[in-house]
Every structure is written in C-alpha cells, then in structure tokens.
C-alpha positions in Angstrom: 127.6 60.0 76.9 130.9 59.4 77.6 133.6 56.6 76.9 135.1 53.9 79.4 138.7 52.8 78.7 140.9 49.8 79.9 144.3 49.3 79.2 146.4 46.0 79.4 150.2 46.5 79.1 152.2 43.6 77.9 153.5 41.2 80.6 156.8 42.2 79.3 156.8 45.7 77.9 155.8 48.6 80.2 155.0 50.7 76.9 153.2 48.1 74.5 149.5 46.9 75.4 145.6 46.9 74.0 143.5 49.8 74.8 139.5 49.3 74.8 137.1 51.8 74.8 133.7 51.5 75.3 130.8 54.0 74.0 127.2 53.3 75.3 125.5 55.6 73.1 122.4 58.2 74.7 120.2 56.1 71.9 119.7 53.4 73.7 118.3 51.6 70.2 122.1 52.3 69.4 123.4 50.1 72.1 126.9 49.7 72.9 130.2 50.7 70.8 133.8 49.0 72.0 137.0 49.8 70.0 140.2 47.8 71.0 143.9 48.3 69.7 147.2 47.4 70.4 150.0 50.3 70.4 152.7 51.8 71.6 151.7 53.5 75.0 152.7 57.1 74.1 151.3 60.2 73.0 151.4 59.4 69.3 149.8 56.1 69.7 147.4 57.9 72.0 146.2 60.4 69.9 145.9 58.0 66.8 144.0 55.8 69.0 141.8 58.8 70.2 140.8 59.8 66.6 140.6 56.1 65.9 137.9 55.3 68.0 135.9 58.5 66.9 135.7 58.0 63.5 135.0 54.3 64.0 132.5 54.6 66.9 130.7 57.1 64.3 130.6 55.2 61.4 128.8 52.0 63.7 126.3 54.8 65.0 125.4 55.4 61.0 125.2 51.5 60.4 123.0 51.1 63.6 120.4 53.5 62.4 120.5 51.8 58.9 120.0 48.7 60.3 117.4 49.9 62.3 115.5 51.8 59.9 115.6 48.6 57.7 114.3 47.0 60.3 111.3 48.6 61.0 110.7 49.8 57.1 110.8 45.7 56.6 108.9 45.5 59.9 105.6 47.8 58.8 105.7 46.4 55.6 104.8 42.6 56.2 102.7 44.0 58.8 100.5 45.8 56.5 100.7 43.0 54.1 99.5 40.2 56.1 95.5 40.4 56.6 95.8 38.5 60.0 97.4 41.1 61.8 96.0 43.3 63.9 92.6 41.7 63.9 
C-alpha cells in the first residue's frame, strides 16, 4: 500500500500547518491508519514527521492484530462452550 497526505498551512503562516497521512493497510482486517501533526513546513519537520508516522502507523498494525487475535481467541472459545451453537 501506500500513504495519502493532506496538508493545511495556517491562514496566516505560509510555513506552519497540520500534515495527515493516511495508511489503508493491504490487510484489509487492519483497516485504515491516519497520523496528523502540526509543524514547521520544512525539511526537518518533514523528515520527523516522515519517521513519525512509520513508527506510529506500525505500532497500530501490532495493536490491530492483538486485538484481533483476541477477538477471535474470545470468539472460538464461547463458541465451543455454549452447547446451542452450531446445532
């Protein structure tokens, strides 16, 4: 996949605004990531907001997949558990 970004500069700074960037991950299960900042419109804040949005876009794709692993452990349990399912 790859990532969609917007940028809204300040109504009064040309240099100053809120990037978002969006990652719909190949997983669809995953769904769909957004990271948003406000910076400084330069190369420095560029770059920090490049790595930014990385390290936090992976760390929601590990929480996803916990959540959904929880999900479906929880999910087969009761399943087996309950006598009226299934029949």
């Amino acid at each position: 996949m790859t990532w969609e970004i917007s940028l809204n500069l300040d109504l009064d700074q040309e240099d100053i605004g809120t990037v978002s960037a969006t990652w719909t991950d190949s997983n669809i299960a995953l769904g769909v990531f957004t990271y948003s900042k406000r910076l400084k419109v330069n190369t420095a804040g560029g770059n920090a907001f490049i790595a930014e949005a990385i390290l936090a876009r992976d760390a929601w794709q590990v929480k996803q997949q916990t959540n959904i692993n929880g999900a479906t452990w929880a999910l087969n349990k009761i399943n087996a558990a309950d006598p009226k399912v299934g029949g």
